[in-house]
ZAMARGU-4260 file (C-alpha; in steps of 0.2 Angstrom, whole numbers, plus 5000, padded with zeros to 4 digits):
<rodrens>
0) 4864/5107/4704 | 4853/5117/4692 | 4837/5114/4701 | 4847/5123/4717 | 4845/5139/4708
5) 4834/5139/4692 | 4814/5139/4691 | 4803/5130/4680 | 4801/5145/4669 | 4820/5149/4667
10) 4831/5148/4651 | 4847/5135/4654 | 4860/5136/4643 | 4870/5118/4645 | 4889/5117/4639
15) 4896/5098/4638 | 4912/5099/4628 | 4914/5085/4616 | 4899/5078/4618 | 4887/5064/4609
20) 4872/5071/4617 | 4870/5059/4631 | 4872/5071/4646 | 4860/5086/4639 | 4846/5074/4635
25) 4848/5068/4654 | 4849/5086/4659 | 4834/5091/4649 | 4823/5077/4654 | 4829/5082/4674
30) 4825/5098/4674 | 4809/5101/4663 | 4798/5109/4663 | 4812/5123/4661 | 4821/5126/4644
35) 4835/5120/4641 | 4848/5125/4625 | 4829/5126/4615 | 4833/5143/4602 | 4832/5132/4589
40) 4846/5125/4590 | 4850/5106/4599 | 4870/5113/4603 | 4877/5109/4619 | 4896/5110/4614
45) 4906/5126/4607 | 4920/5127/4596 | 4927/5120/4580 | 4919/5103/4577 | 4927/5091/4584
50) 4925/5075/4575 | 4919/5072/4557 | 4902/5065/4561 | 4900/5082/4572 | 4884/5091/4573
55) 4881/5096/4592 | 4896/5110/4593 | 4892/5129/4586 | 4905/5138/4582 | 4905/5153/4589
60) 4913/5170/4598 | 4913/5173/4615 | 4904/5191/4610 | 4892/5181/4600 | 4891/5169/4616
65) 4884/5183/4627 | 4875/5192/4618 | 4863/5176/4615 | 4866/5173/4634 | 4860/5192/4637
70) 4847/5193/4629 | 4838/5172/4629 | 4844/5164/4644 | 4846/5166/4663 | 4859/5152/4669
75) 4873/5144/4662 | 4876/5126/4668 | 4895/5118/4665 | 4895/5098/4664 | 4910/5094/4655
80) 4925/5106/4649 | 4939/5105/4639 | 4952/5116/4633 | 4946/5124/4619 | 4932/5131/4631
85) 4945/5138/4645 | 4956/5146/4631 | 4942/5155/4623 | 4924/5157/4632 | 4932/5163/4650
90) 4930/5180/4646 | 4913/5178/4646 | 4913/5175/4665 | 4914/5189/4681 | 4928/5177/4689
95) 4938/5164/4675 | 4945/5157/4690 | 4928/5150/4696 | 4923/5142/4681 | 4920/5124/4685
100) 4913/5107/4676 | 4897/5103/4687 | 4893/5121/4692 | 4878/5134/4688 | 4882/5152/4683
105) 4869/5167/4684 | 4869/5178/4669 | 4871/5194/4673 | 4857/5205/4663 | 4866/5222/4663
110) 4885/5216/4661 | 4881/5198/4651 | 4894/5190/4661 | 4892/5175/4671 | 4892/5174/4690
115) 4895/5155/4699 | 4879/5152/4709 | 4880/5148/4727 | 4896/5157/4732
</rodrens>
């Protein structure tokens, strides 16, 4: 899905919700040479920790969320979704009723919101 719509030199921010890892390192091998979730930061899930061992989820605000978005990245790939990402990051998209696991979303430059791709 991301290859649909991103270029080799475009900045992909993945979200897997609760995740060990497995599914960005796929993601990131699939897609290279383009960047993905590289600021730095090996973070692919958002939120509170999760589990005790967790190092993967960065707590942050939505605000915070599209700022970095705004000014670093291009797309926004969902893979896996929980809860905790509904009730707090939906804002942060142009239509919270099109946010969808498996899905790529356009960040918008001017606005910092996120568009779904292909609709």
């Amino acid at each position: 899905e991301i290859r649909k719509y991103a270029s080799e030199n475009d900045k992909i921010w993945f979200v897997s919700q609760e995740d060990n890892g497995y599914h960005y390192w796929i993601t990131k091998f699939n897609v290279s040479p383009a960047d993905v979730n590289n600021r730095g930061t090996y973070t692919w899930s958002m939120g509170e920790s999760f589990y005790e061992e967790d190092r993967w989820t960065r707590s942050m605000t939505v605000q915070e969320w599209i700022q970095i978005l705004r000014s670093h990245y291009d797309y926004v790939a969902l893979y896996r979704l929980n809860d905790y990402f509904y009730e707090h990051y939906s804002e942060a998209f142009e239509n919270a009723d099109d946010i969808s696991e498996n899905k790529v979303y356009l960040v918008d430059k001017d606005s910092g919101l996120l568009k779904k791709c292909g609709e």
